[in-house]
Structures are given as C-alpha cells and as structure tokens.
VEXZANU-735165 format. One record per residue (C-alpha): x, y negated, z. Coordinates in steps of 0.02 Angstrom, whole numbers, padded with zeros to 5 digits, always signed. Each point is the difference from the previous one (the first is absolute). Layout:
<vexmis>
XYZ...
</vexmis>
This chain:
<vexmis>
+02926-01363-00655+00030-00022+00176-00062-00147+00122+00110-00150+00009+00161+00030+00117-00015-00102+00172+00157-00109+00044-00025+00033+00184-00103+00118+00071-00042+00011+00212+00011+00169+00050-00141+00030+00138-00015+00186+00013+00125+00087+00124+00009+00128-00145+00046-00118-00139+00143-00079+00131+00075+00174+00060+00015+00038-00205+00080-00180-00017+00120+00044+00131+00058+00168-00060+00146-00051-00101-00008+00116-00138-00179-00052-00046+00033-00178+00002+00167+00043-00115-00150+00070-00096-00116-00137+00011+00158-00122-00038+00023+00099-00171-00178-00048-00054-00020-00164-00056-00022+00064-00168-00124+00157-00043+00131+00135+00019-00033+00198+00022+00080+00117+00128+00122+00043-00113+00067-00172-00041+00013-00045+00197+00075+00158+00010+00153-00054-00109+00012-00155+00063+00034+00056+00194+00084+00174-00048-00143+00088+00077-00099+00162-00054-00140-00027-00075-00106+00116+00098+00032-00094+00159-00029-00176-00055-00164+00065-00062-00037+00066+00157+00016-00167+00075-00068-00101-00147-00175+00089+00033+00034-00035+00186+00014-00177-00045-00142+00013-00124-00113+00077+00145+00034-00170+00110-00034-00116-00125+00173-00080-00036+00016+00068-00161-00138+00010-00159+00001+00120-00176+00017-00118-00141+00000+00129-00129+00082+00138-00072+00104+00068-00173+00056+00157-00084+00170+00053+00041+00012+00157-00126-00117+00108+00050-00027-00070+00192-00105-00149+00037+00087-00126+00135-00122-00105+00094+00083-00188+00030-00018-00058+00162+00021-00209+00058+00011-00075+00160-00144-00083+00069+00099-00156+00057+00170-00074-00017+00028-00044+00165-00069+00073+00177-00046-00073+00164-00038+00092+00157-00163-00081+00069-00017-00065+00165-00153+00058-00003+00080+00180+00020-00010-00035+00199+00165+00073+00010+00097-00069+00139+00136-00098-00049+00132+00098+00055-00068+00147-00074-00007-00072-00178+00187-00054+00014+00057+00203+00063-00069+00059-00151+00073-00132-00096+00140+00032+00063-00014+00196-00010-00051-00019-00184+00138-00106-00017+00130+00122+00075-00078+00146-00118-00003-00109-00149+00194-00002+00050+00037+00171-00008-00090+00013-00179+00100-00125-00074+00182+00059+00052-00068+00172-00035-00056-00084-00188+00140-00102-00007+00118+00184+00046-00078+00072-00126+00019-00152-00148+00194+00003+00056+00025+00178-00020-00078+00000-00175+00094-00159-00057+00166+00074+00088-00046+00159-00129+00003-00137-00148+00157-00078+00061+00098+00173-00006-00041-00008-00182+00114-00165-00019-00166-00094+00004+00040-00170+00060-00165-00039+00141+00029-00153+00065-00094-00016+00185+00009-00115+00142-00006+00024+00205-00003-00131+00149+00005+00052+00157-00008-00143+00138-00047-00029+00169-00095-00148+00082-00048-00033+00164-00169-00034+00031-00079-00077+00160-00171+00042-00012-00154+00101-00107-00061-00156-00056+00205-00048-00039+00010+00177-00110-00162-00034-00101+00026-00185-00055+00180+00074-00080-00073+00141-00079-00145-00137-00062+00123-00119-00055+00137+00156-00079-00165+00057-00106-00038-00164-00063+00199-00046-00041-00020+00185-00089-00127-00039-00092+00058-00161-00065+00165+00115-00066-00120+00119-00091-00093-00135-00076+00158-00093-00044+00075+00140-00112-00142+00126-00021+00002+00044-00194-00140+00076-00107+00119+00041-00109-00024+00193-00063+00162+00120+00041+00046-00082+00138+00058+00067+00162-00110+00035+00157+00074-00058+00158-00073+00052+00198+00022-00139+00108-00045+00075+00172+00011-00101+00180-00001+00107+00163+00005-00105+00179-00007+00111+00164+00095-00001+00156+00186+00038-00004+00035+00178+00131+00121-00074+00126-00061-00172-00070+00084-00111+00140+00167-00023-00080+00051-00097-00138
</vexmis>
C-alpha cells in the first residue's frame, strides 16, 4: 500500500505553504491520518463532497497528500487518500521575510476562525434540531478573556493550553465503541474595543 506516513514533514515550496495555510485544506489534511476518501472527510467536517475533492486534488497536486488505495462503494469506486506527514513546518529556507510568514499566519489563522464558528453554527443548529425532539445533548462553552502582553506572551499560552488539552484527551479518551464524539475547539484573537476589562 502506500509509503510510510512522515511524523514531520518541512514544507519548502511556497505552494505546499499557501495550501497549509488555507484553513479548509489543512481541516482536510488534519482529517487524514488514516487512508480516508472524500466522502469520509466530507462527513466528518459537514462539507460537500464535491468541494473537499476539489481541494483534496489541490492538495494532492502540491504534494501534501498521497493515494493509498481505493474500494468499491456499490457501484462507485472511492480512491483513499493519506497525508504525507503528521506534522508541518514552514522552512526557513522559504526566504520569506519574517514578518511576512507571521501575516499569513496570522491571516490563515483569522480564516481558519471564521470556518470553525461557521462549523461549529452549523453542528449547533443540527444538535439544537435533536434537542427539540426531547433529546438530551449535553455540550459545554467557555468564554474568557486574558490579557496578553506580547506575540511571544500569546503563543507560549496557546503552547502550554494545547499541551494541558492534550493531557485531558489522553486522560479520558476511550476506545470504547458507541461512545460519544466530543469537539473541543480553542479560538485566541484580539478582543474589538480590547482595552477594558
């Protein structure tokens, strides 16, 4: 089947970073660290089909993601895709300047944004559906503020909230079948009017 999966991979090409940085390809790319076909990624980020295809062949054409195979799906064949890597670093070698690399860091950032409160809009209306049928959904929401006095200030607390996060999931992450999905999602951008407290 397919070549071995890389843990980290060092993205070089100002095509394969401008992919990266598009949010919903690297929702795509996030989706494959199994062999999974346009279809499956489909369900899993409430997206058309048609469209993530469009952008899995995008990402295919840049190198970031690989065929691994295919099956029979009644009488279609879907081709499974995988990610070349599990992890991505922008190169220095890019010869970006700095300050460059951070805008569309930042810009990819603030679009990832917008697709994940429009996803998460779109989960809530659907669940909101269930819950008018006396379905019990039991969900969670913090909303906080911190003061932050610096970039560097903003990305050791994300750092550090990622790794406490992840110490959570792998506290009471079950591979139990039936059990419930959860979305854990973490957004940190500048406050409008942010001065006051």
């Amino acid at each position: 089947m397919a070549q071995e999966q890389l843990e980290t991979y060092v993205v070089e090409s100002p095509e394969q970073a401008m992919a990266l940085l598009n949010p919903l390809r690297a929702e795509i790319l996030s989706r494959l660290m199994e062999p999974a076909s346009a279809a499956e990624v489909a369900r899993g980020i409430n997206e058309i089909p048609q469209r993530v295809n469009y952008h899995l062949k995008a990402l295919e054409k840049v190198g970031l993601v690989r065929r691994v195979g295919s099956r029979q799906v009644r009488n279609l064949v879907e081709v499974l895709y995988l990610a070349i890597a599990r992890t991505y670093v922008l190169s220095e070698g890019l010869n970006w300047a700095g300050n460059t690399v951070q805008q569309m860091k930042d810009q990819g950032s603030l679009s990832h944004l917008v697709h994940t409160a429009e996803r998460i809009k779109r989960d809530a209306l659907l669940l909101m559906e269930r819950s008018d049928q006396q379905e019990e959904i039991p969900s969670a929401t913090l909303d906080t503020r911190i003061q932050l006095a610096s970039a560097e200030q903003r990305s050791a607390f994300v750092e550090e909230y990622v790794q406490l996060v992840n110490q959570l999931v792998e506290k009471y992450q079950t591979a139990a079948e039936g059990q419930e999905t959860y979305q854990v999602v973490l957004a940190v951008y500048p406050k409008e009017g942010g001065e006051e407290g």
